[in-house]
N, C-alpha and C positions, 0 to 999 in steps of 0.2 A: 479613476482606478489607479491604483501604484503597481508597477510592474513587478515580479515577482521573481527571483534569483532562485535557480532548484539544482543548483547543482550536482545534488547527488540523485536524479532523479532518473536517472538510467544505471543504477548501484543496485544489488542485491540486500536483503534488509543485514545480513551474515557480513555484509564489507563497509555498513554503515554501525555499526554495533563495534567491528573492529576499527574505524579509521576513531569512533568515540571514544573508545581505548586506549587507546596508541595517541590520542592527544590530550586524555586527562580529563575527556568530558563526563557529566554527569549521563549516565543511561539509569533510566527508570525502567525495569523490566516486569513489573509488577503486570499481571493480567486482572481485569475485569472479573470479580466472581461471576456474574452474568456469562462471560463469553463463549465457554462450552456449549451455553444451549443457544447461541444465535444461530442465527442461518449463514453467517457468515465462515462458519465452520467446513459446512457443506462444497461451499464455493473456491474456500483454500485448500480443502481437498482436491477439488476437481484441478484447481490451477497445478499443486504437487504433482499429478499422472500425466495433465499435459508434458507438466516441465519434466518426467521421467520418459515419456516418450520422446520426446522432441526438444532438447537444451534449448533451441531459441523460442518455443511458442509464447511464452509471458512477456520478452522483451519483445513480440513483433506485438502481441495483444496491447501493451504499452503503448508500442508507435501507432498504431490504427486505432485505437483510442483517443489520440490526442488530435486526430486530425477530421474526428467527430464533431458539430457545432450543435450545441446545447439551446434551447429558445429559451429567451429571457423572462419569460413570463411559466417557468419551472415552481412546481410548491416544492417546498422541503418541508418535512418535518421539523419539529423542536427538537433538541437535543434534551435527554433525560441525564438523572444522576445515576452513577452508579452506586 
């Protein structure tokens, strides 16, 4: 496995969108026609009232996420086209 550089992985998507800005990088902002009706919609709400209740809940969700171990024998799905 090649190890993985994330440096912006404790950034908000708002400070990754401007550091892309501010260096001339391309941002594809384009949404998926699909995406309003995923479930994933549901979930970024929920995450929005944490983070209006409580500024740090999505960076602590972040950090106690990572320190989750995954079993390797995981199915994933396919990925579809949009």
């Amino acid at each position: 496995a090649v190890p993985r550089c994330k440096p912006l992985r404790n950034a908000y998507e708002k400070e990754i969108v401007l550091y892309a800005y501010f260096q001339g990088l391309d941002y594809v902002s384009t949404e998926c026609v699909y995406a309003p009706h995923a479930y994933r919609v549901h979930a970024r709400d929920l995450l929005k009232d944490l983070e209006a209740t409580r500024p740090s809940s999505v960076a602590a969700l972040g950090h106690s996420g990572r320190r989750l171990v995954v079993a390797t024998e995981v199915v994933t799905k396919g990925l579809g086209a949009c």
